[in-house]
PLY file of the C-alpha trace (Angstrom):
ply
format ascii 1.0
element vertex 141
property float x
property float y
property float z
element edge 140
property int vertex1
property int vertex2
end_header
-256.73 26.06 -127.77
-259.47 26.52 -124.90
-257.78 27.03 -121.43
-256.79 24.18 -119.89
-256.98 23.82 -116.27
-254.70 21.36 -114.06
-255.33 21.20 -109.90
-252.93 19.23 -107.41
-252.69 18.68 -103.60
-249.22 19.08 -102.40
-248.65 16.82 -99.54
-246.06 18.44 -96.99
-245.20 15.16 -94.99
-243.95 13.70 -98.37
-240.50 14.56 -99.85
-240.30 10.99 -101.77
-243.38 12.72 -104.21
-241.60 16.50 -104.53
-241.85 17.31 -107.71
-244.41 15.15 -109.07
-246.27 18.04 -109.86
-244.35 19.86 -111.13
-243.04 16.61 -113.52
-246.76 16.05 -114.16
-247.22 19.91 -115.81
-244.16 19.94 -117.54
-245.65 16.26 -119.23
-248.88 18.19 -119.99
-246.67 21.00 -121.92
-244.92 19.29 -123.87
-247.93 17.12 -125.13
-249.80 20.60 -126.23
-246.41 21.44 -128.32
-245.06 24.41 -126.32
-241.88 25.33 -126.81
-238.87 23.49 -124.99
-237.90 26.56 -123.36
-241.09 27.86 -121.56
-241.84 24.03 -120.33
-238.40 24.33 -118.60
-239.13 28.17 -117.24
-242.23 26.81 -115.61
-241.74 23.44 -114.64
-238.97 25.30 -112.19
-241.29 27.53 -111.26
-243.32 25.19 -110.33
-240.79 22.82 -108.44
-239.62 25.58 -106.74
-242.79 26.46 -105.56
-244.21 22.95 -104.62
-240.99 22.51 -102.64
-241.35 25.86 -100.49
-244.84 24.56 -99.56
-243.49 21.00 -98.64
-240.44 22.75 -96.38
-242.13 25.76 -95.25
-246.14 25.19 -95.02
-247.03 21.46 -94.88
-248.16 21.27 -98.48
-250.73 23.50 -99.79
-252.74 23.56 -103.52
-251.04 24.35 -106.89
-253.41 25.08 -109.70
-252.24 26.18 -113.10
-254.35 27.44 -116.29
-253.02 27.21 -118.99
-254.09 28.77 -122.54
-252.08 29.05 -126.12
-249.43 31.74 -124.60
-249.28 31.88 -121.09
-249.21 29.25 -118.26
-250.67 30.67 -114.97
-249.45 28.67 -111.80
-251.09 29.72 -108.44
-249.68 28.24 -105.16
-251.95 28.71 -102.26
-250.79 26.95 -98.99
-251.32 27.85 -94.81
-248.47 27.74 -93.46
-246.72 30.11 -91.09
-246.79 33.03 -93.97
-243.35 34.85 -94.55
-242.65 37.74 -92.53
-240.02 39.53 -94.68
-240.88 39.20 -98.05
-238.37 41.34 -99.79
-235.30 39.35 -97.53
-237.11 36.04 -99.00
-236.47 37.19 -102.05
-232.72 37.23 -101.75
-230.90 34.60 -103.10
-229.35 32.54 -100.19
-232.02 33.68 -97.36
-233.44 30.66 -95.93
-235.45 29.92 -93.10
-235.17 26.17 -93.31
-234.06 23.90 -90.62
-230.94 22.32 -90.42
-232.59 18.82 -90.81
-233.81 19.83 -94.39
-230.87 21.69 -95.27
-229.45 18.37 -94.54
-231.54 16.68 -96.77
-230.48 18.68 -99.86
-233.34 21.63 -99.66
-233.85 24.76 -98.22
-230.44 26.51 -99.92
-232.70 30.26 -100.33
-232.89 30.14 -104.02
-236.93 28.65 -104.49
-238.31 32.35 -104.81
-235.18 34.05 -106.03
-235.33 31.33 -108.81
-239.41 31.65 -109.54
-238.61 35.15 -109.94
-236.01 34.64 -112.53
-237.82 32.29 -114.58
-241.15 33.75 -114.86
-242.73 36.57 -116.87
-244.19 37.96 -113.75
-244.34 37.04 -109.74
-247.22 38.32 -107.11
-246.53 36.94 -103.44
-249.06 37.91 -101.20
-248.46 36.15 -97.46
-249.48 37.26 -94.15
-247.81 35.76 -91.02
-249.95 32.86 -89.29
-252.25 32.55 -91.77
-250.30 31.72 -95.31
-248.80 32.56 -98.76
-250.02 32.71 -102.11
-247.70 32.87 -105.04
-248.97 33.77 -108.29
-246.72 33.14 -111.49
-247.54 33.83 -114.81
-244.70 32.49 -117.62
-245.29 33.88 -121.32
-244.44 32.11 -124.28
-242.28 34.36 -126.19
-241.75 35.71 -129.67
0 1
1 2
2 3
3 4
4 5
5 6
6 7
7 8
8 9
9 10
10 11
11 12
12 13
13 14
14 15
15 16
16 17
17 18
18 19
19 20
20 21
21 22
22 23
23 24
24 25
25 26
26 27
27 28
28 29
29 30
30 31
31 32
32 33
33 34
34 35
35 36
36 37
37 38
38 39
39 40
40 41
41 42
42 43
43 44
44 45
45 46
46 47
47 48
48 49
49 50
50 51
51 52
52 53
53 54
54 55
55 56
56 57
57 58
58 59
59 60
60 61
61 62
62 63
63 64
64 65
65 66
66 67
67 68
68 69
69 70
70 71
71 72
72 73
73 74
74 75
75 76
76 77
77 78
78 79
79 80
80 81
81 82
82 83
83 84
84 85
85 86
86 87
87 88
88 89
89 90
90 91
91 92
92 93
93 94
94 95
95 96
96 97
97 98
98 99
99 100
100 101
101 102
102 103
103 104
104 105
105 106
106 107
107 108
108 109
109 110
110 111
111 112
112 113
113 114
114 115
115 116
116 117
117 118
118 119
119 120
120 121
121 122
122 123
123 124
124 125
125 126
126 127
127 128
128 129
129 130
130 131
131 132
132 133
133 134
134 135
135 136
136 137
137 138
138 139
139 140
């Protein structure tokens, strides 16, 4: 298999389409045949992540490569950055408003859960000018 490469535009105004992205690269896995349990491990990456930019940065870009044993997935957006990375990555730290907590999101488990699901996390953010997450999930065995 030759990589494949997938790009989408998350749009941050638009909770009604969170998680078609994510929906649309767990499709694309299971058409190329990987196993049931590495689509899962990255399609919640990948919702996770696409959520956090809708929330927290007005939407950003999500592209993902993907080759015969490991699905790369990296989430670039602008928004405000984070400015404590290691308290973002405990579960339960949120800095989401009420009005989305309301809404069913912003709980403090997005990065906490990308973490536990994937093979390997990079966050790189700087205040003010935005956050890239990179997330690599291995097909195992």
């Amino acid at each position: 298999m030759s990589k494949l490469t997938l790009h989408y535009e998350i749009d941050g105004d638009d909770f009604m389409s969170a998680g078609e992205a994510s929906s649309d690269v767990k499709r694309v896995l299971k058409k190329l045949n990987f196993d049931n349990e590495i689509v899962r491990r990255a399609a919640i990456c990948m919702y996770e992540g696409e959520i956090n930019m809708i929330i927290h940065a007005n939407g950003g870009t999500a592209d993902i490569t993907i080759d015969e044993s490991v699905i790369e997935i990296v989430l670039t957006d602008t928004g405000s950055g984070i400015a404590d990375i290691e308290k973002a990555m405990q579960e339960g730290f949120s800095t989401a408003t009420q009005e989305i907590r309301e809404l069913g999101f912003g709980a403090g488990m997005g990065l906490p859960n990308i973490k536990r699901h994937s093979d390997n996390l990079h966050v790189k953010s700087e205040v003010g000018v935005g956050t890239t997450l990179t997330i690599r999930v291995e097909q195992r065995g």
